[in-house]
N, C-alpha and C positions, 0 to 999 in steps of 0.2 A: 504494500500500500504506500501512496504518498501523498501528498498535501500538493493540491493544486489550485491556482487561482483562474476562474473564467470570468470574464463580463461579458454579461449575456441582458440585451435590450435597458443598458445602460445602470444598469446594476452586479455589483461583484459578488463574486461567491467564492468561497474558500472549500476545497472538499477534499475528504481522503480519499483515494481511488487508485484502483491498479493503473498503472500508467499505459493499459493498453485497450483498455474500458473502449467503445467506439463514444464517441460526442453526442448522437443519437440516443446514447444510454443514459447518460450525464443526464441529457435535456430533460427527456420526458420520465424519465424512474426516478431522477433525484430532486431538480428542480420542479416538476407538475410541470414543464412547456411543453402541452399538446400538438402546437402547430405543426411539426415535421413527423413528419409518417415514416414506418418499417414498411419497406417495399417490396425491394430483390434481395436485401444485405448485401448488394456484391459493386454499390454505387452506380449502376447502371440505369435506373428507370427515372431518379432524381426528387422519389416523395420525402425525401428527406434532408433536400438542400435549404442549406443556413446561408447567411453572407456572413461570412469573416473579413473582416479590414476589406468591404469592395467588394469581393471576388464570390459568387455561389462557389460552395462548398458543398460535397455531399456527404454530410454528419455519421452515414452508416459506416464509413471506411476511414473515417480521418480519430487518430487514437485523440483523446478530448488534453492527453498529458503534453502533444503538440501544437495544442492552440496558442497562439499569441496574438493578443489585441482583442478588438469587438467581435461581439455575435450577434448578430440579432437575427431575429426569428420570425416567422410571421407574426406573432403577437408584440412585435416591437416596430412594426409599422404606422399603425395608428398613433398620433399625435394630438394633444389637446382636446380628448374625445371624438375626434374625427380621424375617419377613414382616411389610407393612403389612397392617393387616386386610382392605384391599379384596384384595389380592395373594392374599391365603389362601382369601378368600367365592371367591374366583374359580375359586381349584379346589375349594374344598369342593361348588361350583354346576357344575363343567363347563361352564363358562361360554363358553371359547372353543371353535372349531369350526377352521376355517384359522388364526386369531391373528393376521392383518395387523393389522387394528384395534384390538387390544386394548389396546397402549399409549395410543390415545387414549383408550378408553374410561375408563382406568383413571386416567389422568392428567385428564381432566375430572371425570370420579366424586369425586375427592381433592380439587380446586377446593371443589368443591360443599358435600363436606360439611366442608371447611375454614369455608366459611363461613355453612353452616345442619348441623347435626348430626342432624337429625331431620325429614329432608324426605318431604314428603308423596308418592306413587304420582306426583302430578301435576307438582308437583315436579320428581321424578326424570325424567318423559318432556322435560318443557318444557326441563330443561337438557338431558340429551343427545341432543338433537332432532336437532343441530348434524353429532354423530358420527357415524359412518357404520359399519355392520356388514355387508358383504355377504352373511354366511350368515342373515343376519335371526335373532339370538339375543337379541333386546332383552328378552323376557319373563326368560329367562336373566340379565342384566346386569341388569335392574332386582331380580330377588331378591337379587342376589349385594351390591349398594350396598345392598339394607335391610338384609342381614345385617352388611356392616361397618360401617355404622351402628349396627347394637343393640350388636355387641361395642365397638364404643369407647366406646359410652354405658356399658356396663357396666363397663368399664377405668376410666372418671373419678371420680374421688370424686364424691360426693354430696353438690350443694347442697344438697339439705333439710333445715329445721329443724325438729328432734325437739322435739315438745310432749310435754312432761311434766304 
């Protein structure tokens, strides 16, 4: 056993744990974070990608003893009482059908436009290639990412400069 530290949706935790524990386990057995799903175990289908510093991660394969930095999780998307805008396209789209997957989806979608705001159709497929939907609602999930895409874009101030 060791003593490990995670911050997970802006809160720290201190825990003993085998250092080889998956992150997956950590979340949902130690802390109560429901949001990331057991899927394949094998990080293939992606119901249980986290973002670490940026980057989806897939919680089922990554040991929680080499985590460094932030975690957040779908339940650390929400702000101020209010839905993250992918959170909300998702039900404005009906987006889910069973919902297994939808944590990944939604957790990789967040990656993405974390760090391109304005991705292209092609884009949008080529990243979430990865994730895995069993009711096959990908047309669904890719309009629901262009919509919270255009609403953050519209939430941001505005670089442009006004020619007079």
């Amino acid at each position: 056993m060791s003593k490990i530290d995670l911050k997970v949706n802006g809160r720290s935790h201190t825990l003993d744990i085998e250092p080889a524990t998956p992150l997956l386990y950590i979340l949902r057995n130690d802390l109560g974070i429901q949001g990331p799903h057991f899927g394949c175990g094998l990080g293939q289908c992606g119901a249980c990608t986290v973002i670490i510093n940026g980057a989806a991660v897939r919680s089922c394969v990554t040991p929680a003893s080499s985590v460094k930095g932030e975690i957040t999780t779908l339940e650390g998307l929400a702000s101020g009482g209010k839905l993250h805008p992918l959170q909300q396209a998702w039900i404005d789209e009906q987006v889910p059908q069973c919902g297994f997957c939808q944590n990944g989806q939604i957790m990789t979608a967040k990656a993405m436009l974390d760090k391109n705001p304005h991705p292209t159709d092609t884009q949008i497929r080529e990243t979430m290639n990865g994730t895995l939907c069993r009711c096959m609602s990908y047309y669904r999930i890719q309009t629901a990412i262009k919509k919270a895409a255009k609403t953050i874009a519209d939430a941001s101030p505005s670089t442009k400069e006004v020619v007079a």
